[in-house]
N, C-alpha and C positions, 0 to 999 in steps of 0.2 A: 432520451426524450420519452414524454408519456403520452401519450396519443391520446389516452382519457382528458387528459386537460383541452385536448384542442377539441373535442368533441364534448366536452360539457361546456367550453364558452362559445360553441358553434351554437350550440340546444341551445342554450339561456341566452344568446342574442337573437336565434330565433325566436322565443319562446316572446321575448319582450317586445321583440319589433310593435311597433303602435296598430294596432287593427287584426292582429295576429289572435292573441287572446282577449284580450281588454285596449284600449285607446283609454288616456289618464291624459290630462283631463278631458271629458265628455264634450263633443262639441266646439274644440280651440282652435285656434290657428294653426298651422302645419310645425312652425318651428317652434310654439310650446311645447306642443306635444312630442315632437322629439329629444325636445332638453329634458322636459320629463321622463320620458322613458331611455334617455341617457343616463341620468342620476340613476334611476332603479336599477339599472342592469350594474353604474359603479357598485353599489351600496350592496348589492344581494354578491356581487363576483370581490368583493372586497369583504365580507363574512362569512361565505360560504371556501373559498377557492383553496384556502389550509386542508379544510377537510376534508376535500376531494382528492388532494392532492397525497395527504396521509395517505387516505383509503385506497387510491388506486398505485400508488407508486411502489406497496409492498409486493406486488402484483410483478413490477420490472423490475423493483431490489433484488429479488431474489436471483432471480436471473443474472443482471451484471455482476452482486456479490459474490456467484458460486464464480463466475469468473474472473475474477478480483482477486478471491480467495485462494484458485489455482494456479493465477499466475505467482501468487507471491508464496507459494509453497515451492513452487518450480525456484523460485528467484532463493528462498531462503537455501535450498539442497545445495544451489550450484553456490552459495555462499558459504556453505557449510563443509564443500567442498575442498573449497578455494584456503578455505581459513586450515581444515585439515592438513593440505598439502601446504602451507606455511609452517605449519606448525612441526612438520615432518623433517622440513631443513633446517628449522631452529634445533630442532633435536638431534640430529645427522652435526652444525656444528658445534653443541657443546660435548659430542661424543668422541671428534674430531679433536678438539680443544684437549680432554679429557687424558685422552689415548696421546694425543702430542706431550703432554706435560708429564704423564709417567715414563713416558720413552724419555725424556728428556731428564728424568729425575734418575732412572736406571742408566742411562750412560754417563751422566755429570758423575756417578756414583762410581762408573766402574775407571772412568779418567780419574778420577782424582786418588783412588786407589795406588796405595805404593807399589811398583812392579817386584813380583816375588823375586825373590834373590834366589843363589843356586841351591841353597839347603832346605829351603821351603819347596820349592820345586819337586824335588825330589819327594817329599814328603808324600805327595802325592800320588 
């Protein structure tokens, strides 16, 4: 919330009230004169109210953004985290995987291997 906004359409509905600064038109009935000075206050807070709200709201941007900006630093690390330790058991099982298939390639190897006979044996 910008508190400048409710404080510059407090001022400028003050400021317009009929008999405040000026009464428009001079001399009218009660409820001219406030349809009048109802148009004025639309017309001036419907051309003005962007650029009040530009000017003052850098003012609280800053503020929420620095805290926006922390939070999602905090959010990205423990994302960063998360995504790390995923990546740490994709790696664990194609090393798993890896290590299985050579075991598996060295013993297919050593079965299928003919069993030394008695003169090879000896050789030995």
């Amino acid at each position: 919330m910008n508190p400048f906004m409710f404080l510059y359409a407090f001022v400028l509905f003050f400021v317009l009230t009929p008999g405040v600064l000026i009464t428009l038109p001079p001399k009218s009935k009660k409820l001219i004169v406030a349809a009048t000075h109802g148009v004025v206050f639309a017309l001036i807070w419907t051309l003005t109210h962007k650029l009040v709200w530009k000017s003052t709201h850098s003012i609280f941007e800053g503020v929420e953004d620095r805290k926006d900006k922390r939070e999602d630093k905090r959010e990205e690390k423990r994302e960063d985290k998360r995504e790390e330790k995923r990546e740490e058991k994709r790696q664990e099982k194609r090393e798993e995987k890896h290590e299985d298939k050579h075991e598996d390639k060295y013993v297919k190897r050593i079965r299928s291997a003919p069993a030394p006979g008695p003169a090879e044996e000896s050789a030995f």
